[in-house]
Steps between C-alpha positions, in 0.01 A plus 500: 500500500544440142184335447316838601762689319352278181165600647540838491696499184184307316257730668687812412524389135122423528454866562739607259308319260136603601665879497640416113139386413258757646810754397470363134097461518476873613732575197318326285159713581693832523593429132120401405367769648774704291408335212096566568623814574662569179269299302169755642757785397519416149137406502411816601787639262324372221130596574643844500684484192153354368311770639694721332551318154114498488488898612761568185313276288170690597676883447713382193468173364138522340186641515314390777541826662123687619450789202311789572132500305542890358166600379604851388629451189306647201416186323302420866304798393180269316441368868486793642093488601585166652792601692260781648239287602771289645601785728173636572364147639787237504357241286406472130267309321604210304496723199758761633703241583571310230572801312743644774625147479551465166700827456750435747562138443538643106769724641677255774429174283354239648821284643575850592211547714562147675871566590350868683205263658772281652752772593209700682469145684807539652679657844831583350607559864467160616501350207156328579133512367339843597279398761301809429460381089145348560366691680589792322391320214147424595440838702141636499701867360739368291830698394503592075792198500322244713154562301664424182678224623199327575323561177828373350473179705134445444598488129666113599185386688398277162713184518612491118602859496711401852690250359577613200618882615730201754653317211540802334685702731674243741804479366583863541337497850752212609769672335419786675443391857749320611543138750572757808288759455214231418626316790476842762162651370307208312551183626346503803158572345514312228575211727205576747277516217571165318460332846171627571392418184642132545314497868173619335523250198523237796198603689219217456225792553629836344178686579494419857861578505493817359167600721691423837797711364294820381297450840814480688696826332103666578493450838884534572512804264859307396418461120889605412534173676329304266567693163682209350170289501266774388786572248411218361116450513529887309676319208200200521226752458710675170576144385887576480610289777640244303709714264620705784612202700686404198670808449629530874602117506671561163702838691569287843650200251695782298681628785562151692652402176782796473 
């Protein structure tokens, strides 16, 4: 009788004991999960509070903020014949342009001009790159802004000129946009681009590579696919590939740095 009372006794403390573990296990997980838990809350916290902090920055903090291109004050009035032929036909000639070009950038200035160029780059909504920015930029009827934006642009295309307007400007330009608002509209381009430029240098046939890829976004009619290749063999052709991979591998190593 007593030896199964031991029994028993030895048996119930068994359980007792495999209750106080699974007991203290299933504590344990309820307060990691807790801790997950709390730890995704503050994550998420913080993103918003970054979100934010780069909206502020965007509205008060500098000048990265989209201005308007106004055309109708009375200085504009030597362009006039230009901006007509503008209106009538939606293009100028090289001419016009430069001329438009050179009267506005006079007014904006020319970091001026860059700091609208990137804010018109921008969904302030989402705090993302306009998906629409491209395409608007290269349309067949361009909008007054988006034509001169171009013509501005096409002003970098020589690789001297590009780095130079760079190392004279970049400091303000870092200054003004800041690690999270590079990190939520930039960053994810600029990343995409430097590794299909790396993948490209490391082709052993760059022709062929490039001919299966335009053949490819041809007969697939997916060339937005591949736009961070032909990005790239764009820059070959102008001869500013080098300079520009420079530039963006000098911005990437700027912002990993902060």
């Amino acid at each position: 009788m007593k030896k199964a009372v031991v029994i028993l006794l030895v048996i119930g403390l068994g359980w007792v004991g495999v209750a106080y573990y699974f007991s203290s296990e299933s504590l344990k997980l309820i307060e990691e999960k807790q801790e997950v838990d709390y730890l995704n809350e503050v994550i998420l916290e913080n993103e918003m509070i970054a979100d934010e902090s780069a909206k502020e920055d965007l509205t008060y903090g500098n000048s990265i903020i989209y201005q308007s291109i106004d055309l109708t004050k009375p200085e504009y009035a030597v362009i006039n014949p230009c901006m007509q032929d503008f209106h009538a036909s939606g293009k100028w000639d090289a001419l016009c342009l430069n001329e438009v070009l050179d009267v506005v950038v006079d007014d904006f200035g020319e970091e001026g001009f860059m700091n609208a160029l990137i804010g018109s780059s921008i969904d302030y909504d989402n705090l993302a790159l306009d998906p629409t920015f491209l395409r608007n930029l290269f349309s067949e009827r361009p909008s007054l802004a988006n034509a001169l934006s171009l013509g501005f642009l096409n002003r970098y295309r020589n690789p001297g000129n590009l780095q130079q307007t760079f190392d004279r400007y970049k400091a303000d330009l870092f200054k003004s946009i800041t690690k999270s608002l590079y990190q939520k509209v930039f960053e994810q381009q600029v990343d995409e681009l430097l590794s299909a430029h790396e993948e490209i240098s490391g082709q052993n046939n760059k022709e062929a590579f490039f001919e299966d890829l335009y053949f490819k976004a041809d007969t697939r009619n997916i060339h937005r696919q591949y736009w961070k290749y032909t990005f790239w063999k764009r820059r070959e052709i102008e001869k500013n590939d080098k300079v520009l991979y420079a530039i963006l591998t000098e911005v990437k190593n700027h912002y990993n740095e902060q």
